[in-house]
Structure formats: C-alpha cells, structure tokens
C-alpha positions, 0 to 999 in steps of 0.5 A: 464509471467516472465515479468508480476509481480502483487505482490511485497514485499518491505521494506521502511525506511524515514529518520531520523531527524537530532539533534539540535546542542549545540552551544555558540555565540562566538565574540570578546568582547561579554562574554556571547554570549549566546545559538545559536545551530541551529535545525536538518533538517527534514527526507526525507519521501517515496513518492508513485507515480501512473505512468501511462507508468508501467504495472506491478511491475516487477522492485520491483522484483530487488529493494526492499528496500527503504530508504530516506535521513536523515535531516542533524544536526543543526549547530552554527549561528542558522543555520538549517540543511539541511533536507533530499530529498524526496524518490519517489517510482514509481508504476502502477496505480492500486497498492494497498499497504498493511502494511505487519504485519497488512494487512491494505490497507494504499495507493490505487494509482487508480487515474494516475499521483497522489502521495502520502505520505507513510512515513513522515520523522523524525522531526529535534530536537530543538537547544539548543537556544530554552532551554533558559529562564531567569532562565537558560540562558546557557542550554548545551543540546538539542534534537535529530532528531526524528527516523524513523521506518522500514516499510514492505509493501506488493503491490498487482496491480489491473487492473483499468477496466470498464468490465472484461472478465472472462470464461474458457481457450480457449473460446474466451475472447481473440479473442473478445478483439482484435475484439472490440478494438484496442488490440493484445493480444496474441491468439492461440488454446490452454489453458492458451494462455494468461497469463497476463491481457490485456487492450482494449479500444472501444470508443463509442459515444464519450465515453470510455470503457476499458476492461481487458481479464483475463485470464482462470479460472479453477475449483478451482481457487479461492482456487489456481488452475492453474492460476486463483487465482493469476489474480482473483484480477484483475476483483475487480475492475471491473464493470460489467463482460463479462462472455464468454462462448463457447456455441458450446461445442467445446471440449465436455464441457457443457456450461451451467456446464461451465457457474455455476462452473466460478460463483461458483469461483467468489462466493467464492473468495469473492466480486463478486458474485453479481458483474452486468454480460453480458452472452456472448455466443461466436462460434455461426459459430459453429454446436451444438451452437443453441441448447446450446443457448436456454438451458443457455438463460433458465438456466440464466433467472431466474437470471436476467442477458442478454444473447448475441450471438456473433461470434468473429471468424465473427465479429457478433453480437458485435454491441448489445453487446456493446450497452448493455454494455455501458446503463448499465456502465452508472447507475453502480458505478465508479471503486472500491477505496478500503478503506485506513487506516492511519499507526501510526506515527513513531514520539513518542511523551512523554506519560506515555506508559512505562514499568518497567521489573526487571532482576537481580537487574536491573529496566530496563524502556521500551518504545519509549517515555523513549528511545527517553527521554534518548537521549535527555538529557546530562549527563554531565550538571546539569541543563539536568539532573535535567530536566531529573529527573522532566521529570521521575517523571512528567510522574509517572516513579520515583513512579513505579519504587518504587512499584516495589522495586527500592529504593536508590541506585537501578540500573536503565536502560532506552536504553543503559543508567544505572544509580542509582536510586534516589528518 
C-alpha cells in the first residue's frame, strides 16, 4: 500500500510577467531619439497532463511544490523579453484537482494523453514606447509584469472504470478479476489481501470492458473504517457495479446481512446508492451456497437487480455474467466527468474594488488593483505622477479618502509606498 497513493497536496506557482523597460533610442546625431523600451516577457503558466503509464500520485509524495518561470524583463531596441517556459506537471488519468481553499473541482484529467492549462502565467508590462503621445513624447515610466498568485491544489485519483467490484473482504473479487481477464492481482485467503484497486480488461465481441477490483469494504466504511473509506472514490466513476457476495456463508456471515450492510455503505457515501448493479453470487462449489441463493434471489427482487451464480474457484457461470454486464454498458451513460469551475484570474485588472483603513494617522489603501497601480508609476517623473494622481481620483480613491478624514497634507500609504495627500 506504500507505493499506492490516491490523494496528494501540492502548492503551484505561474510565472511572473517580466517589466517593460524604460528606455531612450540613442544614435549619433539623432537628438531625440524618442522612447523604445520594450515589453517584459509573459509568466510560464502550470500545465497538467494525463499520462497514461502513471497509476497512482506517489511522486507528489517527494514534490510537491511547483513554480513556473517567470517572463524575462524588456529591454531597449524594442526588444521584447523572453517569456518564461511552461511548467508540465504529469498525473494519472483520472486525477481530479480540487482548489485547496474552496474545494471546487478545477481540472478533471479522464481523457488520456490530454493537457490542460492550471494557471496561465503573468502578463509582461507595456514598454515605455507604448506611453507616447503628441503631448508626451518622453514618457519615463512603464508598467510591471503582472504577479502571480500561489495556488494549493488537493489531487485526489479516481479509478476510470466501466464496473467496479465491490463486497466484503475475502469474497472473492479478486479471484473473479483474474478469472475474467488477463489481470494477476494479488490473492490469498485472508482479509484485506488487496489493497490498491486493480484493473482488468475482458474483451468481448470486439469490445472492451474494464473493471476495477476494490477493495473490502467493511461496516463503517463510508464514515472511515478499515479501508473502505479511503478507495470508496474509486467506484465514482463507475457504471455499473458487480457486487460480489460469498453466497456459501463460508465463514459463518449471512449474505443476505452482507449483502444490505455494502449497500447501506455506498448509500451513505453519496452518489451511489441508485448506481445500476449485478448480484454476483460466488462459492456455489461450496456446501450451504444453494440454500443461501434462493434467499437473496428473493431478498434482491424487489429491487429490480440480476442475480448471477458464479464460481471463480471452477471458472462457471462467467459466461452469463458478462453477457449481462456488456447489454447493460451499452444503454448505461459513459464515465463520470465531474464538473469543473474556472479559478479567478490572478491578473487584477484597475477597478474601483479598494479599501481605506485609518492606524494612527495613516490612510492605508488596500487591494491588488491600488497595489499593482502603485508599481507601475515613477516617482520620480512628473509626467507619472500626474498619471498616477488622475488615476487616484478617476477610480474615487481621492473623494474616499476625503470622507474618511484625509485632508491636505494627510499620510497616504498604498504597498510600501507613503506619501502626502493632496487634493
């Protein structure tokens, strides 16, 4: 089980944008030359990738934080920088990435060989040879790369399965998966012999079926006894189960008990209560298994399921089964794709969403937009500044800071910058 992880925490960073540049064209005998500083390279952005030869997320237990290269910064001439490579983080298809703080799914890889965009890098800033106009032929400022957020991500692998075996330890799910493919899962007469899911293929008819052997559940599984809790996700996806049953009673349980207390554990783990089943009744070579039978054919009818005898230590009764199995997958809905919604885009675009907070004396301006403002403006030039200032009262910050007190000559904090109020 050490080598078989399904859940895995990871922390990802895209790549900054690199900042434009302020620069002058310098030739001889060419005065003014006028602005050429080129934009900042774009972010690397984190690439998710379904690869199909990864069967569990076992790596992620020895790496787990991610970070993209960031855009290089522009340079004179024009020149563009560099933007940063791309980041491809390889998982096994089935991983569903959950955002860490809010739990929304934002990227199910079911489909192999896909790749998908988890976090698109930061924008390069403009050049100061975009800030040119009639009016202002020598503008000395120019914007930053836009920043990058750091994103936790939960990964949780979901076997990608058309049936899942499901019953209680050492009924024989095993056994039947090796019977009915070419699988060689690990067998022995005791509990909690398998303890990863194992694949099969059986094709049939010029078709394919895969099924997963999950292992025991227990009495309490969907609230997180033994083992059943933790592999529980893996028959999500599922269409259609196989719920194995030791119909001999072979070590003095009821199946028909049996039988109720898996359904009551998928019932409560949520989805699966009304997930299509097949009752596989297995250890008919076993005495006490005809008597067992007729009581849970009787005790499923009124559910509407299909009952099946099968023996996996004589190889019988498989060949009903899996016609069954293979009518039914064919009016049954494909594979699960859970739901994904976007993540917000780190880029903060200039918007009115600020906050004024007053700490002894000080106006302190809160928000990413008044942040990233405050970097792109140049301090020392005139003509920034002014920009800066028509900015501030364009988007209502100089008329609330006047609400709240500020008055001229007031201290005025935005980032790390102070300065004085002016109005």
């Amino acid at each position: 089980m050490g080598n078989f992880v399904d859940r895995a925490r990871i922390t990802c960073k895209a790549g900054n944008g690199g900042n434009g540049c302020v620069s002058f064209h310098r030739e001889k005998f060419v005065q003014n030359g006028g602005p050429d500083g080129g934009d900042g390279g774009n972010g690397g952005s984190i690439l998710l990738h379904a690869d199909e030869n990864l069967h569990t997320l076992l790596d992620f237990r020895f790496k787990s934080k991610y970070t993209a290269e960031d855009g290089i910064a522009g340079s004179s001439g024009r020149c563009k920088g560099k933007s940063g490579d791309d980041l491809i983080i390889k998982v096994p298809v089935g991983t569903v990435v959950r955002d860490a703080e809010t739990g929304l799914i934002v990227a199910d890889m079911d489909t192999p060989g896909e790749t998908r965009t988890l976090l698109r890098g930061g924008r390069g800033g403009w050049g100061n040879m975009h800030f040119a106009t009639p009016t202002r032929q020598a503008p000395n400022f120019a914007k930053p790369g836009f920043k990058t957020a750091v994103h936790t991500f939960q990964l949780e692998l979901k076997t990608i399965a058309d049936i899942g075996l499901v019953g209680y330890p050492n009924v024989g799910k095993s056994t039947i998966l090796s019977v009915v493919t070419a699988a060689r899962p690990k067998i022995g007469n005791y509990h909690f012999t398998t303890l990863t899911p194992n694949l099969g293929i059986v094709r049939r008819h010029g078709q394919d079926m895969v099924l997963a052997d999950i292992p025991g559940l227990v009495e309490g599984a969907s609230e997180g006894v033994g083992l059943g809790h933790d592999f529980l996700r893996h028959v999500e996806r599922t269409r259609l189960l196989f719920h194995v049953v030791d119909i001999a009673g072979s070590e003095d349980r009821d199946p028909v008990a049996d039988y109720d207390q898996i359904n009551l554990e998928l019932a409560n783990y949520g989805e699966l209560k009304n997930r299509p089943q097949i009752v596989v009744c297995n250890k008919m070579d076993l005495p006490g298994s005809e008597e067992n039978l007729e009581r849970l054919r009787a005790h499923v009818a009124p559910m509407g399921w299909p009952v099946f005898a099968v023996s996996a230590a004589t190889h019988q009764g498989f060949e009903a089964l899996l016609d069954e199995a293979e009518k039914q997958l064919e009016t049954l809905p494909p594979v699960r794709h859970f739901t994904e919604e976007a993540l917000p885009e780190d880029e903060v675009p200039l918007t009115d969403d600020f906050g004024i907070e007053v700490e002894d004396g000080v106006y302190r301006v809160t928000g990413a937009a008044m942040e990233h403002l405050i970097e792109s403006v140049n301090f020392d030039d005139e003509e920034s500044l002014n920009w800066f200032h028509r900015t501030l009262r364009r988007l209502g910050v100089i008329d609330a800071l006047r609400e709240k007190g500020a008055g001229e000559g007031s201290t005025v904090s935005i980032g790390d910058m102070e300065f004085d109020f002016i109005d």
